[in-house]
N, C-alpha and C positions, 0 to 999 in steps of 0.2 A: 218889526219888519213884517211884510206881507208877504204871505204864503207866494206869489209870485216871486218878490226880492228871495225869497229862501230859494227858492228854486234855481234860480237863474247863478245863485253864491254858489250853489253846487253844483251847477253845469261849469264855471269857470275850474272852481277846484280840482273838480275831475280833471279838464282838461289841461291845466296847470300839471298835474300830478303824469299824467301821462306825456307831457313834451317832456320831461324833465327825467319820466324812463327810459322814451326812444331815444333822448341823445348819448343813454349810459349803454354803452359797448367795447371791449375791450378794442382798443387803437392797435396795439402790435399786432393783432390778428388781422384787422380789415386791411393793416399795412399791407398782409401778406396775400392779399385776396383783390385788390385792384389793379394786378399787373397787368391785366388786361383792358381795366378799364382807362390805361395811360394812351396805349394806341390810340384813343380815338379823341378822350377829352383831355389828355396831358398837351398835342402837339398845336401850336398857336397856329392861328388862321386857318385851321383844318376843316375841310366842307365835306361833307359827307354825299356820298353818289345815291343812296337812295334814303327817301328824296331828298332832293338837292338844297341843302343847308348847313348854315355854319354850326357846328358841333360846339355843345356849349361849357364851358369850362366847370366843371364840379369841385376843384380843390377849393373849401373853406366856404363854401355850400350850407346853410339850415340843413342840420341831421334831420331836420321832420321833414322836412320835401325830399330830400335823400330815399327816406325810407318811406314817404307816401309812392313818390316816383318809381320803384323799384317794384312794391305792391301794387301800382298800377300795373305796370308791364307783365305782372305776374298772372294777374288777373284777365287781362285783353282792357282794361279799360284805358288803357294808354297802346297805340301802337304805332308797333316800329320792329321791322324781323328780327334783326341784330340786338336788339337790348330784350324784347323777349324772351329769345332763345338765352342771352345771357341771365337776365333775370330768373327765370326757370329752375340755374344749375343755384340758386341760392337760396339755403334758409333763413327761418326768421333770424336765427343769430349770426350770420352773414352778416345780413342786411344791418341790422344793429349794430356790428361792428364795422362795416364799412362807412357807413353815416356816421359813426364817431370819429373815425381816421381822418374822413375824409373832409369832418366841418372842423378837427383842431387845425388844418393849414390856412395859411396867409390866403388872403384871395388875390 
């Protein structure tokens, strides 16, 4: 193999290795931790007043977009008031455990 091919085997592995972390979160907790997040993406056809869009369903969701999504908002590189301010009140094992709860449902 080529010091390139080597390289690039361990860029996947790493990142093999870490989807395969962020989706490991304990599920009863995150159960316990999106009752808020039902209000907006639990109720079907729901549009959200600012700004004006249909609010998009997350049960049974990619835990990695879950929990990129979430550190977005955390960060400001994602905005939006409401998931901000709710992102904010979550740690990292929150967040891991809610992206676990949230990608074992049916979609």
């Amino acid at each position: 193999m080529t010091r390139l091919q080597l390289i690039g085997l361990a860029a996947a592995m790493a990142l093999f290795a870490t989807l395969g972390a962020h989706a490991e979160g304990d599920k009863a907790a995150g159960r316990k931790l999106i009752y808020t997040c039902a209000g907006c993406h639990g109720v079907p056809g729901y549009t959200n007043a600012y700004p004006q869009y249909p609010v998009p369903k997350i049960a049974g969701q990619n835990a990695q977009y879950i929990v990129n999504a979430l550190h977005g908002y955390q960060s400001g590189d994602r905005k939006h008031p409401t998931m901000g301010a709710q992102a904010q009140s979550l740690s990292d094992t929150d967040i891991q455990n809610i992206a676990a709860y949230l990608s074992s449902l049916a979609k």
